[in-house]
GUZA-610456 format. One record per residue: residue in three letters; x, y, z of N, C-alpha, C in turn. Coordinates in steps of 0.001 Angstrom, whole numbers, always signed. Layout:
> ALA; X; Y; Z; X; Y; Z; X; Y; Z
...
# end
This chain:
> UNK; +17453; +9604; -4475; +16659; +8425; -4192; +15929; +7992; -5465
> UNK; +16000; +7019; -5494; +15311; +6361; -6915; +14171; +6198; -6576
> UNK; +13246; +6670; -7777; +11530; +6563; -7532; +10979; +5095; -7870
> UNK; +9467; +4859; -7007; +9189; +3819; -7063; +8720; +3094; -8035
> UNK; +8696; +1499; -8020; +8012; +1373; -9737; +6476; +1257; -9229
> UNK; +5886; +1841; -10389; +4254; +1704; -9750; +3597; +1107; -10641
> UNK; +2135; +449; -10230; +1292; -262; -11413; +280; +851; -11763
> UNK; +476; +937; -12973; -204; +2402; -13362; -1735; +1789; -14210
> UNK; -1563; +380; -15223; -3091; +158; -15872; -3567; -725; -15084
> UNK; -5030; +26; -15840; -6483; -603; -15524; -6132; -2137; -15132
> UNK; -5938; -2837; -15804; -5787; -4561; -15978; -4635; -4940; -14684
> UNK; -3749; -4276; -14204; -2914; -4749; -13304; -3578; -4654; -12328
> UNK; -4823; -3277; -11908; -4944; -3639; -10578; -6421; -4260; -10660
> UNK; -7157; -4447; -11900; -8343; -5670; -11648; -7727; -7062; -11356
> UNK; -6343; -7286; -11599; -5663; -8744; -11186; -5648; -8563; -10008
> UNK; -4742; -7662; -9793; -4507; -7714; -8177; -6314; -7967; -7083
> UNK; -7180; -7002; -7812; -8553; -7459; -7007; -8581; -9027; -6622
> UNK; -8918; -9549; -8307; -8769; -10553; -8512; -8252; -12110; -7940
> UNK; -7206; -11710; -7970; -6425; -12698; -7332; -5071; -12886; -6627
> UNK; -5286; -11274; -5413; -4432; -11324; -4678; -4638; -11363; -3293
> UNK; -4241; -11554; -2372; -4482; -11777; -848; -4697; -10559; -187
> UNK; -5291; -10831; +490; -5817; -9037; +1394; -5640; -8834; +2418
> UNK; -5216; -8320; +3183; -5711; -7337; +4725; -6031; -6194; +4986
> UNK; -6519; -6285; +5798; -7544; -4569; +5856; -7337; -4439; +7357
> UNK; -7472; -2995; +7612; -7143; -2454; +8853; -8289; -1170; +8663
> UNK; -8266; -345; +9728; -9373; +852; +9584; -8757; +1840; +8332
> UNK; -7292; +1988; +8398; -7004; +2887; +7571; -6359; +2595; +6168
> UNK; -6298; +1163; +5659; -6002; +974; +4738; -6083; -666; +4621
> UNK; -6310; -587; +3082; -6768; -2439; +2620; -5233; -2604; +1537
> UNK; -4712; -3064; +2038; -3418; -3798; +1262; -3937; -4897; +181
> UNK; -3447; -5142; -873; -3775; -6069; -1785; -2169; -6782; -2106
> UNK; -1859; -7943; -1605; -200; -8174; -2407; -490; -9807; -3131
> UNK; +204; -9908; -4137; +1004; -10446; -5608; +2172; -10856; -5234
> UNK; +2621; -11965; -5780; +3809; -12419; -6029; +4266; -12119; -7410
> UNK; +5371; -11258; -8224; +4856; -10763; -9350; +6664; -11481; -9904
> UNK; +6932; -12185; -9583; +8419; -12976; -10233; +9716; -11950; -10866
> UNK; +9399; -10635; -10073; +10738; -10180; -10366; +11451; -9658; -9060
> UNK; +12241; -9041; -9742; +13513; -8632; -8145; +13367; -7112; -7711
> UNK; +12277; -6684; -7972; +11402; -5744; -6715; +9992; -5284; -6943
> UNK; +9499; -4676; -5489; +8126; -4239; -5799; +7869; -3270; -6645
> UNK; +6242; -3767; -6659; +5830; -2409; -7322; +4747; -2244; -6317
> UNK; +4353; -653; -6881; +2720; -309; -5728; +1843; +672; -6482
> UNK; +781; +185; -6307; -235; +916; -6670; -862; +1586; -5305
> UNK; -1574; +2915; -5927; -2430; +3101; -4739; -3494; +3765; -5128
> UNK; -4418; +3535; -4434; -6066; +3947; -4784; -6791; +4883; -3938
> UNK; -7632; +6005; -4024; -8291; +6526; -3072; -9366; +7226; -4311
> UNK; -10765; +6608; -3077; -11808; +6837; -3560; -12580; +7842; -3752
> UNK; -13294; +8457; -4592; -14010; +9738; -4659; -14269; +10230; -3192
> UNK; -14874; +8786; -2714; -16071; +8806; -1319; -14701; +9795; -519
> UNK; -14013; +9530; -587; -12700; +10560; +525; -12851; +11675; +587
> UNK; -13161; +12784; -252; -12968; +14132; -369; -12650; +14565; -1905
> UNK; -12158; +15461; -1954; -11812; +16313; -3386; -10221; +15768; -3579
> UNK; -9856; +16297; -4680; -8475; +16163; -5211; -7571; +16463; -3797
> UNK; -7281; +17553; -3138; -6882; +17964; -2599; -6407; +16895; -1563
> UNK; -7830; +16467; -607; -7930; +15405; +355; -7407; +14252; -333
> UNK; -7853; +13635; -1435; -7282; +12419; -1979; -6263; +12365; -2009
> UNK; -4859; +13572; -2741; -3685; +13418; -2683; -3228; +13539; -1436
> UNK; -3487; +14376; -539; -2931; +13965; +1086; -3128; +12411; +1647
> UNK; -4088; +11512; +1105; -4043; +10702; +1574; -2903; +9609; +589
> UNK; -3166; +9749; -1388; -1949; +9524; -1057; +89; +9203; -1401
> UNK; -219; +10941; -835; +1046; +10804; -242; +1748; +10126; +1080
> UNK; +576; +10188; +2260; +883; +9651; +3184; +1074; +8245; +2916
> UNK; +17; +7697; +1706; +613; +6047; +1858; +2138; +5547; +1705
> UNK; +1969; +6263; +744; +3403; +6493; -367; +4412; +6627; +774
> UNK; +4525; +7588; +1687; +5359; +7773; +2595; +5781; +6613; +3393
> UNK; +4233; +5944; +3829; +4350; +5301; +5088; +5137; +3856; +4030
> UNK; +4994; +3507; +2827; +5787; +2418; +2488; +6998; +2564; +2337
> UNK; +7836; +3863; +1936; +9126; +4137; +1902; +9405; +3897; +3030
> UNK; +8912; +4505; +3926; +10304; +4507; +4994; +9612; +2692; +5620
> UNK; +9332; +1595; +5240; +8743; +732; +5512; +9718; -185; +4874
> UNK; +9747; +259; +3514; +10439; -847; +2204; +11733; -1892; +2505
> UNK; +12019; -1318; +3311; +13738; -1793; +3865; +13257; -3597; +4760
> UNK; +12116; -3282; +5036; +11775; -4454; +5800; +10221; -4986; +5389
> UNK; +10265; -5202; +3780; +9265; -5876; +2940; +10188; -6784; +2251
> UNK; +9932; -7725; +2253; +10154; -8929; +820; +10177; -8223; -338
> UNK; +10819; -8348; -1238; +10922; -7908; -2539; +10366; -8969; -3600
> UNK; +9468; -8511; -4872; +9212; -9483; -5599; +7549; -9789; -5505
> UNK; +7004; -8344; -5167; +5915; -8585; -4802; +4894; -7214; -5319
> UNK; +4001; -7425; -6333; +3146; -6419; -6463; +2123; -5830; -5036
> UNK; +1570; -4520; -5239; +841; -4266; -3528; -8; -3166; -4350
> UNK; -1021; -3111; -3987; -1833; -2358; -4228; -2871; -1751; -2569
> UNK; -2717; -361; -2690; -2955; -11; -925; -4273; +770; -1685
> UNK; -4883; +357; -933; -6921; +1498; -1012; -6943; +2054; +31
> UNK; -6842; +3463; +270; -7095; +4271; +1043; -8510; +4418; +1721
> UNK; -8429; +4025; +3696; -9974; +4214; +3779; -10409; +5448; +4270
> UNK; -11274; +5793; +5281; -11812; +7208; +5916; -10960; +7569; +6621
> UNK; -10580; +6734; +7424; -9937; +6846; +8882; -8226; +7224; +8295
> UNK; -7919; +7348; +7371; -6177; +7446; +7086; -5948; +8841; +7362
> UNK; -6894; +9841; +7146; -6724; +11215; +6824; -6718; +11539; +8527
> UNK; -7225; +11089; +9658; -7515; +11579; +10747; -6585; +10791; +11891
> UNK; -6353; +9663; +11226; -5592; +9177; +12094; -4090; +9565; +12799
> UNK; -3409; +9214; +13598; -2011; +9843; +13359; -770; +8762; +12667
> UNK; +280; +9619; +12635; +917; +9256; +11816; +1852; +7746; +11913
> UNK; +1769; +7760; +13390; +2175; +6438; +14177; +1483; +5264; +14112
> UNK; +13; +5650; +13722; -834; +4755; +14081; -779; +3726; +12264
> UNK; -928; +4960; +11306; -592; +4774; +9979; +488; +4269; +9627
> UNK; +1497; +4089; +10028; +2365; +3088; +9719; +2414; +1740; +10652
> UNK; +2055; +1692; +11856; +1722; +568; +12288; +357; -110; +11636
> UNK; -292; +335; +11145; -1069; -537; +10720; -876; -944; +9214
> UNK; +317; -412; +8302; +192; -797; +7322; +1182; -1803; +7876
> UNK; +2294; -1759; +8578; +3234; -3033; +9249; +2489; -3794; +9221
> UNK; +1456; -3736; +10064; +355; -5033; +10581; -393; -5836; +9079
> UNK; -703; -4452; +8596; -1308; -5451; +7338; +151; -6899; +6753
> UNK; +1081; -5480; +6221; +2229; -6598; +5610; +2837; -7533; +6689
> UNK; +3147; -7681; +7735; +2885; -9107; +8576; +2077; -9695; +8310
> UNK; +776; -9471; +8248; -537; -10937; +7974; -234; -11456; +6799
> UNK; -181; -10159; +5638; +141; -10912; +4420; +1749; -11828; +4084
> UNK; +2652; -11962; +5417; +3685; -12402; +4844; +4652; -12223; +4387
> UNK; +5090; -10839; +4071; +5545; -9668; +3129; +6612; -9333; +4058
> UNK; +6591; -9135; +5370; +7141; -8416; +6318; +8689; -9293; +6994
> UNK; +9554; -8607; +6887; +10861; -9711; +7546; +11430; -8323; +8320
> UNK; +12117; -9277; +9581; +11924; -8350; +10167; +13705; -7708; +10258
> UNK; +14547; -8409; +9688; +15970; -7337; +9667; +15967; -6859; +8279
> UNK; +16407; -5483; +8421; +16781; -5034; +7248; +17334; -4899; +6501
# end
């Protein structure tokens, strides 16, 4: 499986703050970009306020997860930046990918054959 492309500097994801469209759900705030090429990229963020290293990377891997098996039915051509909130770590795992669905439906992102 080919790994994802990710936005790794400072300056890509103060744009994305900046001047990209949002939805938020309890367990995660999506940020997406129209970024003019022929696939995504993703950033992802989790805050001190979460826990230690440990807790932070469980949360995320789970993001990471929940967009792979997601990707097949996103628009391509689109930067995303996901902020991990409290509720991701406790929630279940069903609930965590329906709500990142839900985010990428509001934002537009979402088609629904694969």
């Amino acid at each position: 499986m080919k790994k994802a492309v990710t936005l790794k500097k400072n300056y890509e994801f103060q744009r994305m703050y900046r001047k990209a469209k949002s939805a938020v759900s309890p367990c995660v705030v999506v940020y997406c970009r129209n970024n003019r090429l022929d696939h995504n990229r993703i950033g992802i963020t989790v805050s001190t306020k979460l826990g230690k290293a440990v807790v932070r990377n469980r949360a995320r891997r789970r993001l990471r997860e929940a967009y792979r098996l997601h990707s097949a039915h996103i628009r391509p051509g689109c930067d995303f930046v996901m902020v991990a909130r409290g509720r991701l770590l406790s929630a279940p795992w069903h609930q965590v990918c329906a709500q990142l669905r839900q985010c990428m439906d509001k934002l537009g992102v979402w088609k629904e054959e694969g």
